[in-house]
N, C-alpha and C positions, 0 to 999 in steps of 0.2 A: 504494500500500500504506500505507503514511502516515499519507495523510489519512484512508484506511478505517479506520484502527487510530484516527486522535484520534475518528473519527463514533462508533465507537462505543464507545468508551473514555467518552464524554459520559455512558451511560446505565450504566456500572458503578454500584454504590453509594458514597454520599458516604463511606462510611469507605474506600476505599480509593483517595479521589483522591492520598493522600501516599506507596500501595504498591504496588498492581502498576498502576495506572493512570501513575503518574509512572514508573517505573519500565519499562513496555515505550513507550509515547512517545519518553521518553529513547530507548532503545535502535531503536527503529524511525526515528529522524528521523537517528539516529548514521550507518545505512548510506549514504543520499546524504549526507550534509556531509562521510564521507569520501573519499567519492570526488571529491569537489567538492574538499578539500583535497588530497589526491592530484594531481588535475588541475594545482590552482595552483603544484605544487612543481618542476613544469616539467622533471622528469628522470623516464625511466620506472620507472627503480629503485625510486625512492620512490611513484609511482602504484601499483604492483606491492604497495609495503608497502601502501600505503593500501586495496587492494583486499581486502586480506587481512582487514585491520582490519574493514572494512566486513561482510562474509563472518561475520568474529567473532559482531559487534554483530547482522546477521540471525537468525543460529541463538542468541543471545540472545533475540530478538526472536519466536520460533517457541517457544522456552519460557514464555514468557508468553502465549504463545498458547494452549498446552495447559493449562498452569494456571487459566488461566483460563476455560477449555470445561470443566474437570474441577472447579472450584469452582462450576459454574451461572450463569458469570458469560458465557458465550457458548456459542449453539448450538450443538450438533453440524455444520449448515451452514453455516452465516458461518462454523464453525472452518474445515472443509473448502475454503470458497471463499479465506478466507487464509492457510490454510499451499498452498495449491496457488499463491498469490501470491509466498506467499514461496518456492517454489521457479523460478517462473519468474525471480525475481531475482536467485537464485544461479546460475542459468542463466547470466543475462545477464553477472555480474560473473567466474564462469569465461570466459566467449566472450572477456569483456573480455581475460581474466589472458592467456589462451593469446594471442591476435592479439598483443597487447603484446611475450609472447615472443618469438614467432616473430619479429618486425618488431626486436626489438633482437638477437634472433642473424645476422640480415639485415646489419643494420646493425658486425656486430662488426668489429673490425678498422678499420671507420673513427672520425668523430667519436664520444664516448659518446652511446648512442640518447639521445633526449628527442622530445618530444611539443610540438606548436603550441598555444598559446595562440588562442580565441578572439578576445582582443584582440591585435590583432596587431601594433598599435601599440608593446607591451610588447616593451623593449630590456632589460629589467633581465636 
């Protein structure tokens, strides 16, 4: 989704590389780096916030979507094919919220849940 947003974020008009072009980039590149920071903070609690945020930043991110199908700045199709993106992603970052739950109500009662590091090497 992303990258589909900078592709064609490239061919908006130069007057609004400093407004809604910076401006939904920003916020479309926000949803993975939080969950990416989320991940890092190695407690689910805060993955949980961080999913939230991310969630935020996408329906940011679908706003500048519309505005910008509704200024002529993107088709009626390429809108349709990325807000149907961006619901597959909210998809995915609910699927994320719930399992997380679930898996730290599992967990209650013992250690506070948290989540493995791809590095696994990481002691901190």
């Amino acid at each position: 989704l992303v990258l589909e947003i900078y592709r064609l974020t490239d061919k908006f008009p130069d007057r609004e590389r400093f407004g809604i072009v910076s401006q939904i980039r920003r916020s479309a590149a926000s949803v993975p780096a939080n969950i990416a920071e989320g991940f890092g903070r190695r407690t689910t609690k805060e993955l949980l916030q961080f999913l939230a945020t991310a969630n935020g930043s996408l329906e940011e991110t679908r706003y500048f979507l519309i505005l910008s199908r509704d200024l002529g700045y993107l088709a009626g199709d390429k809108f349709d094919e990325l807000d149907k993106g961006c619901t597959s992603v909210a998809q995915m970052i609910a699927a994320m919220g719930r399992s997380l739950k679930e898996r730290a109500a599992r967990m209650q009662g013992s250690r506070v849940a948290g989540h493995e590091s791809r590095n696994t090497a990481f002691n901190g």
